[in-house]
C-alpha positions in Angstrom: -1.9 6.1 24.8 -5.3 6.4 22.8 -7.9 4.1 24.3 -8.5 1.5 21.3 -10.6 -1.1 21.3 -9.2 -4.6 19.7 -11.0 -7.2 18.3 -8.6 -10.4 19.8 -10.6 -12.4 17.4 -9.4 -10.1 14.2 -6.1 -10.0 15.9 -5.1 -13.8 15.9 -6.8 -14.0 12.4 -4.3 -11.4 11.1 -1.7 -13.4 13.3 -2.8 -16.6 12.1 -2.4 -15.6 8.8 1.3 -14.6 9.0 1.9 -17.6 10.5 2.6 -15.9 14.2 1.0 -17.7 17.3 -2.2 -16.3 18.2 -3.8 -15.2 21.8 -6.2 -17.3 22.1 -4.5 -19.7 24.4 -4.2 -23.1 23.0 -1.7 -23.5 19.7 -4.5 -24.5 17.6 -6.8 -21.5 18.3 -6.1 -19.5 15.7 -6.3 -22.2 12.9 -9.9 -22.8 14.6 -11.2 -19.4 14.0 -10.3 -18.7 10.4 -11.4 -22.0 9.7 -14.9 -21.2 11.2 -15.0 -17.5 9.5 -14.2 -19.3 6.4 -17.2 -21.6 7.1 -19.2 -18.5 7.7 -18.2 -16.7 5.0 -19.6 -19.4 2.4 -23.4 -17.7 2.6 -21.7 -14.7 0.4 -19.2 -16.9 -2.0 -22.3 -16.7 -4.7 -23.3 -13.7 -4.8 -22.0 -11.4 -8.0 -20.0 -7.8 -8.2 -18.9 -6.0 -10.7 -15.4 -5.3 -10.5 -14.1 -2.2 -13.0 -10.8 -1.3 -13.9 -10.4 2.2 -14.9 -7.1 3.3 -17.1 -8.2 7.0 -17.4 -11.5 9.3 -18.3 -12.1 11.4 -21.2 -14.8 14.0 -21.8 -15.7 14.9 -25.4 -19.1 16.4 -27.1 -21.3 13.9 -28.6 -20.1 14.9 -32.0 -16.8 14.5 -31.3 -18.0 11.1 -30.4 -19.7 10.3 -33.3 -16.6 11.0 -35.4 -14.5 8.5 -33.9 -13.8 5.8 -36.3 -11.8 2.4 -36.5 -8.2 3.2 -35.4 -9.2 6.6 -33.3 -7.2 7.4 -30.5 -8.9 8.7 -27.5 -6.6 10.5 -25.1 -7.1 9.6 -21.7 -6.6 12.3 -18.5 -3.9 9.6 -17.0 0.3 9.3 -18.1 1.8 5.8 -18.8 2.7 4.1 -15.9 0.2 5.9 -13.7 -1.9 3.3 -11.2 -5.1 2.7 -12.4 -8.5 2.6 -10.2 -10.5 -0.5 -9.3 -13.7 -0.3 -8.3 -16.4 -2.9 -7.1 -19.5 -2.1 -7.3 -19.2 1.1 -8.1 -16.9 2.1 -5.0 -13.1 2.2 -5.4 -11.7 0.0 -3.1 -8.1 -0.6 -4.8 -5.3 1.1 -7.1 -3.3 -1.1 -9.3 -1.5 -2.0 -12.4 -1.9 -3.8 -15.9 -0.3 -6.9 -16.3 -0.2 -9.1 -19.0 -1.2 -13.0 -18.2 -0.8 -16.0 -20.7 -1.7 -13.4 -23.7 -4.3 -11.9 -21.5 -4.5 -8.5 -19.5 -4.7 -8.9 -15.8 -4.9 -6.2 -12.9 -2.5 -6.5 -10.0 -3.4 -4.6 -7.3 -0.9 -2.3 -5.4 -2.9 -0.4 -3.0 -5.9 -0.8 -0.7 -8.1 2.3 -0.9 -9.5 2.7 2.8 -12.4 4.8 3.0 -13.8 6.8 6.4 -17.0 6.0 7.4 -18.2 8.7 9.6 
């Protein structure tokens, strides 16, 4: 077995979250700590991103470009149905889907993008 390091604090918040009992000892433990991470967390509620949803890429010349009138149809490098990207801030975090909402088009997202930091 790999030597891993666990965060026990992580660990009952996952837990806590899906409702299992966490390690911390005493029943209430884990209800304790994601209430005081949420507490924590309140410092970066305010502060704005940019959140992009991506449904493909073209590349065309600028005069290509400057043809395009009402009605043009700009053919994307993506098929139907294909997940789109989501980025924040400029860095993909997420894959997902268009959805439509009350009249509206929504993003649902179906995969977590997990990026290595080394």
């Amino acid at each position: 077995m790999a030597d891993e390091k666990v965060n026990l604090d992580e660990l009952d918040m996952a837990k806590a979250m899906a409702g299992e009992p966490s390690l911390g000892g005493g029943g209430n433990a884990g209800a304790e700590r994601q209430a005081r991470t949420a507490k924590e967390l309140e410092a970066v509620y305010d502060i704005p991103v940019t959140v992009s949803a991506v449904l493909g890429k073209a590349t065309m010349q600028v005069n290509q470009l400057l043809k395009l009138g009402r009605g043009a149809v700009v053919e994307l490098d993506r098929k139907v149905g294909e997940a789109i990207d989501i980025y924040v801030n400029n860095r993909l975090v997420a894959r997902g889907e268009v959805v439509v909402v009350d009249e509206r088009l929504g993003v649902t997202m179906t995969e977590i993008v997990k990026v290595d930091r080394s």
